[in-house]
NULUM-251953 format. One record per residue (C-alpha): residue number from 1; residue in one letter; chain; x, y, z. Coordinates in steps of 0.02 Angstrom, whole numbers. Each point is the difference from the previous one (the first is absolute). Layout:
<pts>
- NUM:A:A:X:Y:Z $
...
</pts>
This chain:
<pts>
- 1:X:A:-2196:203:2291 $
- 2:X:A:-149:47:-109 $
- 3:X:A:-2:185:70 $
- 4:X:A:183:23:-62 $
- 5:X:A:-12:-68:-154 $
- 6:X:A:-180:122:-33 $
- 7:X:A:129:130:64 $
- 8:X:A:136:-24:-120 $
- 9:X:A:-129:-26:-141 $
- 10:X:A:-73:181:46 $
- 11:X:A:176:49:2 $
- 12:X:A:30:-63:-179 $
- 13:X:A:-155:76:-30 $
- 14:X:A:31:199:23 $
- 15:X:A:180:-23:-46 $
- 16:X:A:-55:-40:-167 $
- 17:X:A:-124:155:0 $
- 18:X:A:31:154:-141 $
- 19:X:A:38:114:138 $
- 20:X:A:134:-129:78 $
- 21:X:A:66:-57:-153 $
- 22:X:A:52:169:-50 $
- 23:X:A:73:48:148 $
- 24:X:A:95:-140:-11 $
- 25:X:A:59:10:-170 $
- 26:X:A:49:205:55 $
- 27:X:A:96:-88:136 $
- 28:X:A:84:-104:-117 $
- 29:X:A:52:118:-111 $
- 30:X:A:64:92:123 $
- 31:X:A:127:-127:71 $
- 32:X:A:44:-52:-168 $
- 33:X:A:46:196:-37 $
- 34:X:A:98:7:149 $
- 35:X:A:86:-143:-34 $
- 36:X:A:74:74:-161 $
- 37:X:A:29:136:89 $
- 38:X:A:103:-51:133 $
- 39:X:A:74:-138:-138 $
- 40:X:A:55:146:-110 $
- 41:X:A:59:102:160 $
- 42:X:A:110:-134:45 $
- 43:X:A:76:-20:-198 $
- 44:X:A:43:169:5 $
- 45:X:A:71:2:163 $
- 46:X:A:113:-167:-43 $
- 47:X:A:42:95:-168 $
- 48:X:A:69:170:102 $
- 49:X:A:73:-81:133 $
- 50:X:A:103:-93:-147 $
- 51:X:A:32:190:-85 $
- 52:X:A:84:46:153 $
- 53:X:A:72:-139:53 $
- 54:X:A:79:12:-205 $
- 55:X:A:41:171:18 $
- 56:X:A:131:-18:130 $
- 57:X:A:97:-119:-106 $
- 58:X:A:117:54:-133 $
- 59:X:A:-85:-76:-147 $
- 60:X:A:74:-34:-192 $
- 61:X:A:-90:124:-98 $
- 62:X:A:-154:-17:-104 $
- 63:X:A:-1:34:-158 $
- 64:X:A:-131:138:-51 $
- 65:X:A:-148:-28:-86 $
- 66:X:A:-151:68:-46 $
- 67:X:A:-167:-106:-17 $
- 68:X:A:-38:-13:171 $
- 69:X:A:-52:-188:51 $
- 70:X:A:64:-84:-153 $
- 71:X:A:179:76:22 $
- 72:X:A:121:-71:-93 $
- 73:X:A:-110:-154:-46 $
- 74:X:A:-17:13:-168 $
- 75:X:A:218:46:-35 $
- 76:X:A:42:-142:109 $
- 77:X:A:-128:-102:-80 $
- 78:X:A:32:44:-197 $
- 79:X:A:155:89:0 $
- 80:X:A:119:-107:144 $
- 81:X:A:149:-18:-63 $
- 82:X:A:30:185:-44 $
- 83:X:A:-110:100:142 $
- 84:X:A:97:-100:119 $
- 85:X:A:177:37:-96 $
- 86:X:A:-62:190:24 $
- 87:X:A:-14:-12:201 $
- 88:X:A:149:-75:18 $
- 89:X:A:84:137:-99 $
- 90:X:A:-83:124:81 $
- 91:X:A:8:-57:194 $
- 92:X:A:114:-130:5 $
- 93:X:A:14:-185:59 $
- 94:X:A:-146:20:131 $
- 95:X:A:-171:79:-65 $
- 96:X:A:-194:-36:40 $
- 97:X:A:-118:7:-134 $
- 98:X:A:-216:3:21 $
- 99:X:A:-76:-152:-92 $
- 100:X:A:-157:-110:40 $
- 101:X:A:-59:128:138 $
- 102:X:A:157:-35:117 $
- 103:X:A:164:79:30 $
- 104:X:A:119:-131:-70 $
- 105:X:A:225:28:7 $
- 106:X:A:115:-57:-147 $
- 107:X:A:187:-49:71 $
- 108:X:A:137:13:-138 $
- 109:X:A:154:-113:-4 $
- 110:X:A:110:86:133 $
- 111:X:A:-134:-40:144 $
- 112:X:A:-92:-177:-80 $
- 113:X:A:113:-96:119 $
- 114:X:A:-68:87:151 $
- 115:X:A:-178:-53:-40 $
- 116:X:A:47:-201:-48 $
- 117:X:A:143:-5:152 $
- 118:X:A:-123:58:151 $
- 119:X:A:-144:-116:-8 $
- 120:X:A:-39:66:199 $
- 121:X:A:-64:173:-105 $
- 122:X:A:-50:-54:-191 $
- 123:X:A:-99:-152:-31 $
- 124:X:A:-50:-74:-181 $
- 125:X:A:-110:-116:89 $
- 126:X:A:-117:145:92 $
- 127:X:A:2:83:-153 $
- 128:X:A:-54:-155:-105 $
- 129:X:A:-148:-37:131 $
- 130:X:A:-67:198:0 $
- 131:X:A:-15:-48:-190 $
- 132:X:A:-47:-199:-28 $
- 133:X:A:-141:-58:88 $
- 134:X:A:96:-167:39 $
- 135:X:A:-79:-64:170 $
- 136:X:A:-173:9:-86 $
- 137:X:A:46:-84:-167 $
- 138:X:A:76:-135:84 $
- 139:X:A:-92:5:199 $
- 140:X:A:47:-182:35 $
- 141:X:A:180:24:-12 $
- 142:X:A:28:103:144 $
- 143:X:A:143:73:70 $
- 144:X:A:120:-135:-104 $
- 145:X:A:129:80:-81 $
- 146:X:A:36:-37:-193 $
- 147:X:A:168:46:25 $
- 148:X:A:31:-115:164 $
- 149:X:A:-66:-156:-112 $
- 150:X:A:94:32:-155 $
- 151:X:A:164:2:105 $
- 152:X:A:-52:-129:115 $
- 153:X:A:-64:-117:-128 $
- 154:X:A:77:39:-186 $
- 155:X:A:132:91:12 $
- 156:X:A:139:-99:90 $
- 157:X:A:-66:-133:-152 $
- 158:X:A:82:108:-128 $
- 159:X:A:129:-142:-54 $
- 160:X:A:-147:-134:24 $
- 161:X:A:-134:65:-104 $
- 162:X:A:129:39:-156 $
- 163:X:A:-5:-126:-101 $
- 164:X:A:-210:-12:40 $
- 165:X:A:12:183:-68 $
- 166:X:A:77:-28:-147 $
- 167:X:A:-114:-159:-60 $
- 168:X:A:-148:93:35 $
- 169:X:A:62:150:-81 $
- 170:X:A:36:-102:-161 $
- 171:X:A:-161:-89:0 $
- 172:X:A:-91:200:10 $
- 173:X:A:119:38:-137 $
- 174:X:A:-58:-108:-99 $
- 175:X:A:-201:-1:18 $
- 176:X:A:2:168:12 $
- 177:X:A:119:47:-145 $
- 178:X:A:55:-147:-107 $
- 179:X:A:-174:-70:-19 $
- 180:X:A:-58:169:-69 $
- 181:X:A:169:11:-123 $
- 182:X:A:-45:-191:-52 $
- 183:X:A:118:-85:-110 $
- 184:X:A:-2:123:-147 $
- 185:X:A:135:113:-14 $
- 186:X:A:-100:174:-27 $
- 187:X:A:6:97:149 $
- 188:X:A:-116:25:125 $
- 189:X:A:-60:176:65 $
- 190:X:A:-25:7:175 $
- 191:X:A:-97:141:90 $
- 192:X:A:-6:57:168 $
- 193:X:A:145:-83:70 $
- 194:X:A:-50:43:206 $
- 195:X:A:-150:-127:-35 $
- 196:X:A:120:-130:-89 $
- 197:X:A:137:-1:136 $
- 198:X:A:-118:4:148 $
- 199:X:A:-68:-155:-47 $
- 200:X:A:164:-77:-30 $
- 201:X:A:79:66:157 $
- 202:X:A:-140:-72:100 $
- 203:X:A:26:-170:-56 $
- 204:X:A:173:-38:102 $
- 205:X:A:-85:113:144 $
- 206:X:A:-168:-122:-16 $
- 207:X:A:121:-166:9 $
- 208:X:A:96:88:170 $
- 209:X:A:-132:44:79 $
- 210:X:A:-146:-123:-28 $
- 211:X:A:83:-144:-70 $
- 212:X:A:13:-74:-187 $
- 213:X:A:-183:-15:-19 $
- 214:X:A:-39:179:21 $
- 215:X:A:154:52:-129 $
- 216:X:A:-101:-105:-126 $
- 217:X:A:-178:73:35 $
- 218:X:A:-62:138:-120 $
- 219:X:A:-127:70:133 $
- 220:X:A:150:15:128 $
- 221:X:A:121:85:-134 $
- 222:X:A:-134:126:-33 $
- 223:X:A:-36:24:173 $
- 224:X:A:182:41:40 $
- 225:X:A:17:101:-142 $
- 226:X:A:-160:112:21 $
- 227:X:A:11:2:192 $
- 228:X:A:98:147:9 $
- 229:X:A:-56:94:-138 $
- 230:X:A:-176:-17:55 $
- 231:X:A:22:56:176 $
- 232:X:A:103:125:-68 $
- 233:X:A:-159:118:-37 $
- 234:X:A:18:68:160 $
- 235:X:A:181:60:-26 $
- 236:X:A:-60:68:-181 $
- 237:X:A:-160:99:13 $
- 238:X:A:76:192:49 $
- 239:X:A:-64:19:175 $
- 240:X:A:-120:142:-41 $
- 241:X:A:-97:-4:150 $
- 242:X:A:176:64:92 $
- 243:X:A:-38:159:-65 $
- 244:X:A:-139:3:119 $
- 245:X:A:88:-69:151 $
- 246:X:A:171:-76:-5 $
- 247:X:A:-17:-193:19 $
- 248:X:A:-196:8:-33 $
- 249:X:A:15:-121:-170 $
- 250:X:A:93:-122:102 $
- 251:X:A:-135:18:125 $
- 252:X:A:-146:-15:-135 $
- 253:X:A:99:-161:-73 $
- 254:X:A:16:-91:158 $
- 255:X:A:-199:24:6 $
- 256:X:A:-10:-49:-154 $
- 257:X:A:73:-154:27 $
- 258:X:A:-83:-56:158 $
- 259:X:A:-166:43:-57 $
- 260:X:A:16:-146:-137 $
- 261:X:A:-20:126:-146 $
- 262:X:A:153:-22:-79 $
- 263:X:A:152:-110:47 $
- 264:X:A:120:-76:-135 $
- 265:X:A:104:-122:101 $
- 266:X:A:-167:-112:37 $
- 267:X:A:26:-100:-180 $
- 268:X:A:178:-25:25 $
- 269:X:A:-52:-28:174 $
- 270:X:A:-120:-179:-43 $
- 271:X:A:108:-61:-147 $
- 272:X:A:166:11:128 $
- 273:X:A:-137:-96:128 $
- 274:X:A:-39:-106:-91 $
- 275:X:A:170:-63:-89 $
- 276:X:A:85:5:181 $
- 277:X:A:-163:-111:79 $
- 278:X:A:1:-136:-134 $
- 279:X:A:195:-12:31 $
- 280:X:A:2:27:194 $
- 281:X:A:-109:-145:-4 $
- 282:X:A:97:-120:-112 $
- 283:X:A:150:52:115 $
- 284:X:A:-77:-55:119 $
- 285:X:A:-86:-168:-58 $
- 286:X:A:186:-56:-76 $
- 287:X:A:98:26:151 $
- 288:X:A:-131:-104:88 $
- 289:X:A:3:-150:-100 $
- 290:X:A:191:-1:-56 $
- 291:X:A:52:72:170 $
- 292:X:A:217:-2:2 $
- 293:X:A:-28:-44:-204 $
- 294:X:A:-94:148:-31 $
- 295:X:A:118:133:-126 $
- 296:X:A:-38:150:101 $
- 297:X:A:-26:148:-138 $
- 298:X:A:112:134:25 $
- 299:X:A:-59:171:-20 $
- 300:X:A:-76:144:101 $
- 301:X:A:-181:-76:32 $
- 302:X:A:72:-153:73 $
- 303:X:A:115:95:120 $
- 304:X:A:-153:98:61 $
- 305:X:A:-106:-149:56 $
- 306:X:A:142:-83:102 $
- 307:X:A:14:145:101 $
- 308:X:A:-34:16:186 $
- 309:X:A:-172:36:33 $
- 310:X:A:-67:-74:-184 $
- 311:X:A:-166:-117:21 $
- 312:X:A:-24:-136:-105 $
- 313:X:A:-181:-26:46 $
- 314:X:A:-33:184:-30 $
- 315:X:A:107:95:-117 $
- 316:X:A:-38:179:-46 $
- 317:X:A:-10:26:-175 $
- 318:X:A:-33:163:12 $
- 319:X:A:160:50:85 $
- 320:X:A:85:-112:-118 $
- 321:X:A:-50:80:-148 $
- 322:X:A:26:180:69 $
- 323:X:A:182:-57:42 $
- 324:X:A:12:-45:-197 $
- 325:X:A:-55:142:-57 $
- 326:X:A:117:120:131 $
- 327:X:A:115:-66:-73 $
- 328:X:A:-48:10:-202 $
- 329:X:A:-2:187:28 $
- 330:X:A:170:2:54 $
- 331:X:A:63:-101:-127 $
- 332:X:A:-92:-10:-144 $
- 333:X:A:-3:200:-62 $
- 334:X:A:184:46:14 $
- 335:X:A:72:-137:-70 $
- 336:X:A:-102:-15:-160 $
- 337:X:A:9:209:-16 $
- 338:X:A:184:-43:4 $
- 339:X:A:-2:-137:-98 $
- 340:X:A:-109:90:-125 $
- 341:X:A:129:143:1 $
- 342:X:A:154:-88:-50 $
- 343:X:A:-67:-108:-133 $
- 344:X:A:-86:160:-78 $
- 345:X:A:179:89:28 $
- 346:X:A:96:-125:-83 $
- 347:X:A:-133:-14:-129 $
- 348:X:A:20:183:-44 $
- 349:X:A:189:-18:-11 $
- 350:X:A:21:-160:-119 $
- 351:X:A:205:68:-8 $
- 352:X:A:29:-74:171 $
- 353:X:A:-96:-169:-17 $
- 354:X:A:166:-99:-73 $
- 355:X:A:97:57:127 $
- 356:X:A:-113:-69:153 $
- 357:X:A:-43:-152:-131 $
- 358:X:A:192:-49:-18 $
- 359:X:A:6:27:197 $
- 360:X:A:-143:-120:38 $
- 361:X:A:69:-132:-115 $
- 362:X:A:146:9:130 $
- 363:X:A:-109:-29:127 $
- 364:X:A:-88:-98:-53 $
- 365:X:A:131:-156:-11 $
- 366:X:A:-38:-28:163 $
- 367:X:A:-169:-66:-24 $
- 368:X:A:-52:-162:15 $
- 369:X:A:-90:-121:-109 $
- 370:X:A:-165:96:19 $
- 371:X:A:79:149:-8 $
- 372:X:A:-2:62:183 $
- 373:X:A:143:108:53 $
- 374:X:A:96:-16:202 $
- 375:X:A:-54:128:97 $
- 376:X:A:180:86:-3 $
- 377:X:A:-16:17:-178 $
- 378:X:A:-108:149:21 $
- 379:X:A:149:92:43 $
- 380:X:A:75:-35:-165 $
- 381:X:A:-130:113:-71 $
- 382:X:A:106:143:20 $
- 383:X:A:-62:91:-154 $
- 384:X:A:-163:-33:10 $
- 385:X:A:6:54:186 $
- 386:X:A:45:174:-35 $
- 387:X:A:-132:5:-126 $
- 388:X:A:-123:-35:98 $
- 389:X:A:68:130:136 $
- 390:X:A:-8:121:-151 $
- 391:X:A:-165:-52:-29 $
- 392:X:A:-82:35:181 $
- 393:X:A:123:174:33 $
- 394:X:A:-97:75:-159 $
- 395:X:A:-147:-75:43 $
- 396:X:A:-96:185:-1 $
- 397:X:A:-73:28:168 $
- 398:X:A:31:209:34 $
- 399:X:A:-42:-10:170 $
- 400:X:A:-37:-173:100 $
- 401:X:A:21:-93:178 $
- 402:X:A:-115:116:86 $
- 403:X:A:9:-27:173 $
- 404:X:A:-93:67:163 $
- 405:X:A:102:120:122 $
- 406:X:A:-40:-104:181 $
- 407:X:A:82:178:89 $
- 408:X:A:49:141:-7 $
- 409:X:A:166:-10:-88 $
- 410:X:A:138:147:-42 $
- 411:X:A:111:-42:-157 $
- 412:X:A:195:46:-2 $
- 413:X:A:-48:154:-89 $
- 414:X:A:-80:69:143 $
- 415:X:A:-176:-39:-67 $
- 416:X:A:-133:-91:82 $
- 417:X:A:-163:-104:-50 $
- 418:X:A:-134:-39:141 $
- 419:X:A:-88:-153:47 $
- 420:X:A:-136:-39:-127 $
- 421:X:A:84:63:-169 $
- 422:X:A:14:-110:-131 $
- 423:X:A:166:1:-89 $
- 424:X:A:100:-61:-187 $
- 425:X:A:156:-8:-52 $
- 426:X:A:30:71:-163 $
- 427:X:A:66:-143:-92 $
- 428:X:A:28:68:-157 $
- 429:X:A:133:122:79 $
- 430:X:A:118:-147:38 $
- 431:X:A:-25:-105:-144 $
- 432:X:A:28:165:-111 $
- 433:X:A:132:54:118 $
- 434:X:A:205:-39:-100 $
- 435:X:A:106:-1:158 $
- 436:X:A:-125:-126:57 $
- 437:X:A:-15:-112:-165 $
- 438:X:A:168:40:-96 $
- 439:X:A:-8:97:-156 $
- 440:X:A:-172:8:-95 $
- 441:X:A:-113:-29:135 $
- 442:X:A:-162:16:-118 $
- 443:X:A:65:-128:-141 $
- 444:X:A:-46:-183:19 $
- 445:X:A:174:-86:9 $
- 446:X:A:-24:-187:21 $
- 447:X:A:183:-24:46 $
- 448:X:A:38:141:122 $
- 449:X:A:-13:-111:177 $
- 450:X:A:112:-121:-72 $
- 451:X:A:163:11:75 $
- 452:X:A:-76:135:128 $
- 453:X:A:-61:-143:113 $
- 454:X:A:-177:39:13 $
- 455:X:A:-116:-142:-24 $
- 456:X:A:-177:19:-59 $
- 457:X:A:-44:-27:193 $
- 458:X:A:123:85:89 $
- 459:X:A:-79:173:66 $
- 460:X:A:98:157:35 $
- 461:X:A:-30:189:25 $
- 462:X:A:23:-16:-212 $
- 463:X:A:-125:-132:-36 $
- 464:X:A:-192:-7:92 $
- 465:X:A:-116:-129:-85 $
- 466:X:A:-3:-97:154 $
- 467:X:A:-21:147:122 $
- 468:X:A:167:17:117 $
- 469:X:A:39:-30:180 $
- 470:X:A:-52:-166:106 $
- 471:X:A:-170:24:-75 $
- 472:X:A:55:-9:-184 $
- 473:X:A:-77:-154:-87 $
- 474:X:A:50:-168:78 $
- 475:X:A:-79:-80:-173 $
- 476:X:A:136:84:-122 $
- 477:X:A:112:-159:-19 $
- 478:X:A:-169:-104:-34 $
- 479:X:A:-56:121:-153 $
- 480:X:A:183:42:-57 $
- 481:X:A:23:-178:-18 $
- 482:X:A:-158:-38:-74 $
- 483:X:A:34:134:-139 $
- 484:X:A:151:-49:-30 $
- 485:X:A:-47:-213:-22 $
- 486:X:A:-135:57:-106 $
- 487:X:A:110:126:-124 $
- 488:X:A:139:-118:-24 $
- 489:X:A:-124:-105:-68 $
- 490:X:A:-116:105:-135 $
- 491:X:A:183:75:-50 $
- 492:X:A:67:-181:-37 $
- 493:X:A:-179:-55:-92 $
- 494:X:A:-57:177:-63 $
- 495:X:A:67:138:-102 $
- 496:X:A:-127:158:29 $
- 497:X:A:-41:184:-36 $
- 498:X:A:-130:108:30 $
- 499:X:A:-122:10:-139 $
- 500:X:A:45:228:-25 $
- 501:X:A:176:-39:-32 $
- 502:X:A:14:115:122 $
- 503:X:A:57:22:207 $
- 504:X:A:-179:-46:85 $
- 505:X:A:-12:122:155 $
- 506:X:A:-86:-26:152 $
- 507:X:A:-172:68:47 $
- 508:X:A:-12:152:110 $
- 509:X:A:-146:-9:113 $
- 510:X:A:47:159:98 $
- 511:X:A:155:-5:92 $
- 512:X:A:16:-178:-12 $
- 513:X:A:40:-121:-181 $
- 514:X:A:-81:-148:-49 $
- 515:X:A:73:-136:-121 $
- 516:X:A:-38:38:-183 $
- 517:X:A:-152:-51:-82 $
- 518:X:A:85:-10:-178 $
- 519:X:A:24:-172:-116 $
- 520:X:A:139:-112:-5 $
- 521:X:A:31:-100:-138 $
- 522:X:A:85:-175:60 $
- 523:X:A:63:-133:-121 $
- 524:X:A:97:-169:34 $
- 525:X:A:177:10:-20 $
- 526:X:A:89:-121:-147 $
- 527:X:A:68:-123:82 $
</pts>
C-alpha cells in the first residue's frame, strides 16, 4: 500500500512540473479548438442541409432587403403597419420577410384559416415555448396543462361563479375607483388605465381561484396583477442575440434563469405559497373538527386538494403555487387589455354612452336587492356586446398568432412552408378587409354586430382575438363576461371621458398595440 501511494504522489509530482503542465495546457487547447471546430462544422452542415432541403420547396417570396443580418428588422419593428401593407401589395396574401435573424412568413386573410384549422402542421403552443421560457419560470408545475385545469375546473362553473363575479367586481369598483372619486363631486383623473383594471379584474379571478380570503388580500391582488407583466420581460426584450444564432436569446434566458441570476416569478412564487399554505391548512384543520358540518369553500384551490393522488400530510406548495400562477398568465393579461380597451373606447366616444346607459338600466331590472344580475341577463347586453366586439376587432395588432409550422405544409395556392418556420397571420388584413366587416371596416362602430349575430366571443374567419380553430381560447366566455359585469356597472355609476377630449389610440409596440396610456377623467353620475 505505501509503495502505491509514494507512486501516485511521484505521479502528482512530475505532472505538476513546467514542462508537463504546458504540454498539458497545449493539449488542452488543442481539444478545446477542435471542439469548435467540429461544433461549427456541424452548424454549418445542419444550416446547408436545411438550404437544400428549402430549396426544393416552392417557397412564398421574400421580400428584398438590403442590410444584411438586420433585414427588415428595423421596418417591421418601427414602420409595421405600412411595410407590411407594402408586401402584401406587392406579392400577395403569402410573403416571408427577414427580422430578428430568422426567416419568418406573413399569411393574409384568404389562407389564415389554413394555419388555425390544421393544428397537425401550425402550433401556437410550439411557437409560444421557442419564445417563453415557461418550464423554467414555473419547474414545479410540470407537464400540467393550464388549459386542461381551466376547463376541467372553472369553466363548466360559468353560471356558478356569476353572481361571485359580480360582488367581487363591485367591491374592486369601488376601492379601486370610488374611494379615489370620494364623495365630492369634482372629477377624478385617472391614469394608466391597464394598471387600474388589472387590479380590478384580478379581484373576481382571486375569489375563483383561491377563495374569498385571497380576493380581499392586497399582496395577492398585486401578485395577480404584476404576475404577468413581470414575467413578461422575456416576451419584451427584442431577442437580439437571434441575430447571432436563431433561438440563442431563448437559449441565454433559460440560463439565465436556472443559474439563479434573474427570475421574476420567485416573489409571486412565496406570496402565492404562502397565502395557499396558511389556507390549505385551515382547510384542513376545519374539515377535521366539523367533519359533515364543515361549509366546504368552493373555488379552484379546494378542488385541487380533493383530487386523486393529493396528500394531506405532505402537500406541495410549490406545485400549488405554480398551478396559480399558469393560470394568472392566461387570464389575467387579456382580459384587463380588453377591459382596458373598451372603457378607454367608450371614454373617447362620450356620444354613445346614453345609448349603452339607457340599455343597462333595462338590464338592469333584473337585479336583485344587492344588485346582482341572473346569469342569462348577460345576454340582454346586446349593445354593449357588440361594443365590446368592436372594441377587441380594432384592437391594433398588424400581425399576431404566430405559430410554429410542425411539417412541411403546401397552401391551396400551391405554396409551401417547411418544418421549423415560424408563421403570422396578418390580422390587420381581415379586420381592415369590407367584405369581411361590412362597410367601413377601419371606423369604430359600436353597433355594427348587433343584429349580425356575432357575439363578443363568437370567433370566425372575420373576428381572431381568441385565435381560431379547436385551439382558439377556451377562456373567452370567462373574460367576455367579466367585461361585460364590470361595464354595465361603471356605465350605471360613472359618466367618463378621456382627459384630451380626444379618441385615445392604442400603443404600437411594433406589430403588435398595447392599451393606451392616456387619462380618463371619471365622475359619479347624479343620481
Amino acid at each position: 500500500m505505501a509503495n502505491i501511494v509514494w507512486k501516485r504522489s511521484l505521479l502528482c509530482a512530475f505532472l505538476v512540473t513546467p514542462k508537463y503542465k504546458a504540454s498539458f495546457q497545449t493539449l488542452s487547447h488543442q481539444k478545446m479548438y477542435q471542439t469548435i471546430i467540429l461544433g461549427s462544422i456541424l452548424l454549418i452542415s445542419l444550416y446547408i442541409s436545411k438550404r437544400i432541403h428549402e430549396t426544393k420547396l416552392n417557397m412564398p417570396p421574400l421580400d428584398r432587403y438590403k442590410i444584411p443580418i438586420i433585414g427588415h428588422t428595423y421596418s417591421y419593428i418601427f414602420n409595421s403597419e405600412e411595410f407590411i401593407k407594402q408586401c402584401k401589395k406587392e406579392y400577395g396574401d403569402i410573403f416571408s420577410i427577414y427580422v430578428w435573424g430568422r426567416v419568418r412568413t406573413i399569411v393574409g386573410k384568404e389562407y389564415a384559416q389554413e394555419i388555425l384549422s390544421k393544428d397537425d402542421t401550425f402550433s401556437f403552443f410550439v411557437a409560444f415555448r421557442k419564445r417563453f421560457p415557461g418550464d423554467v419560470l414555473l419547474k414545479n408545475l410540470g407537464a400540467i396543462s393550464p388549459i386542461k385545469l381551466l376547463k376541467e375546473h372553472v369553466f363548466p362553473k360559468l353560471n356558478f361563479y356569476s353572481e361571485r363575479m359580480q360582488k367581487s367586481l363591485h367591491s374592486a369598483t369601488q376601492k379601486y375607483i370610488d374611494i379615489d372619486i370620494g364623495d365630492h363631486d369634482e372629477p377624478k383623473v385617472f391614469n394608466n388605465m391597464y394598471y387600474l383594471m388589472a387590479r380590478i379584474i384580478s379581484t373576481p379571478i382571486a375569489n375563483i381561484l383561491i377563495g374569498e380570503e385571497g380576493s380581499k388580500d392586497d399582496e395577492i391582488i398585486a401578485t395577480f396583477a404584476e404576475f404577468t407583466r413581470d414575467l413578461s420581460i422575456f416576451l419584451i426584450i427584442p431577442p437580439f442575440l437571434d441575430f447571432i444564432y436563431p433561438g440563442l436569446q431563448h437559449y441565454v434566458n433559460r440560463i439565465v434563469i436556472k443559474s439563479g441570476l434573474y427570475n421574476p416569478a420567485i416573489k409571486h412564487q412565496d406570496i402565492l405559497i404562502k397565502h395557499i399554505k396558511k389556507q390549505a391548512c385551515k382547510r384542513l384543520q376545519e374539515k377535521e373538527k366539523y367533519g359533515d358540518s364543515w361549509k366546504r369553500p368552493d373555488d379552484f384551490l379546494q378542488d385541487i386538494m380533493e383530487q386523486d393522488g393529493f396528500d394531506s400530510n405532505s402537500v406541495n406548495y410549490s406545485s400549488l403555487a405554480d398551478r396559480i400562477c399558469s393560470l394568472l398568465f392566461a387570464a389575467i393579461h387579456t382580459t384587463a387589455g380588453g377591459c382596458a380597451n373598451a372603457f378607454t373606447d367608450l371614454a373617447s366616444r362620450p356620444q354613445y354612452m346614453q345609448e349603452l346607459y339607457e340599455e343597462q338600466l333595462e338590464v338592469h331590472k333584473e337585479a336583485d336587492e344587492d344588485g346582482i344580475l341572473p346569469f342569462e341577463a348577460l345576454n340582454k347586453m346586446k349593445k354593449l356586446d357588440s361594443f365590446i366586439r368592436e372594441s377587441l376587432r380594432l384592437t391594433g395588432h398588424i400581425v399576431a398568432l404566430e405559430h410554429a409550422v410542425l411539417k412541411d405544409h403546401t397552401f391551396l395556392n400551391g405554396l409551401q412552408v417547411p418544418k421549423g418556420r415560424l408563421i403570422y397571420v396578418y390580422v390587420d388584413d381581415i379586420n381592415q378587409d369590407e367584405s369581411l366587416q361590412g362597410p367601413n371596416p377601419k371606423s369604430f362602430e359600436p353597433f355594427r354586430h348587433v343584429d349580425a349575430n356575432a357575439l363578443a366571443s363568437k370567433i370566425g374567419k372575420n373576428y381572431m382575438p381568441f385565435g381560431g380553430g379547436k385551439h382558439a381560447c377556451p377562456g373567452r366566455y370567462f373574460a367576455i363576461n367579466e367585461i361585460k359585469f364590470f361595464m354595465h356597472n361603471v356605465i350605471l355609476k360613472y359618466n367618463f371621458r378621456t382627459a384630451s377630449g380626444k379618441v385615445e389610440e392604442r400603443r404600437r409596440v411594433g406589430p403588435l398595440a398595447l392599451p393606451s396610456s392616456g387619462a380618463i377623467i371619471i365622475e359619479k353620475r347624479v343620481k
